[in-house]
C-alpha positions, 0 to 999 in steps of 0.5 A: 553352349556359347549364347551370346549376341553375335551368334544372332546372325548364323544360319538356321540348322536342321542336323547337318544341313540348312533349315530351308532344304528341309523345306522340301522334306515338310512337302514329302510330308504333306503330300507323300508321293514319289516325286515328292519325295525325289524332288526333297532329295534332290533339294538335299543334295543340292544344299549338300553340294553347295555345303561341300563346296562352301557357299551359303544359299545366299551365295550360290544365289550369287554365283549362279547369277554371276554364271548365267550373265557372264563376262559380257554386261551390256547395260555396261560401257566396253571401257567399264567392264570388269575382268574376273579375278580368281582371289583363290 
């Protein structure tokens, strides 16, 4: 196993997913009722999605606050606006 400085920076992992999903599951624990448990899988799935699709929680952050907005930026002049360019 490589320890080293750099590897400082990569997200926490709890098994396959990241360590924040598991945060739903500690509350299953805690107050183990059926929505509970619901609400713990569906956060899973969630964060699973987001895996499949290869963003990071902090990223899918991102992109859903790009979606909500859209292409119209109001605080933003017409000759400002930006365009959207798939890079992928």
């Amino acid at each position: 196993m490589d320890l080293h400085w750099r590897n400082s920076q990569k997200p926490a992992r709890f098994f396959a997913l990241d360590a924040r999903a598991f945060t739903a599951i500690f509350i299953f624990l805690v107050h183990a009722r059926l929505w509970t448990f619901v609400l713990a899988l569906a956060v899973m799935v969630v964060f699973w999605i987001f895996e499949r699709r290869g963003l990071t929680f902090e990223a899918a952050l991102r992109a859903g606050r790009a979606w909500i907005v859209g292409r119209n930026r109001p605080a933003t002049l017409g000759t400002h606006k930006r365009h959207w360019i798939d890079f992928g």
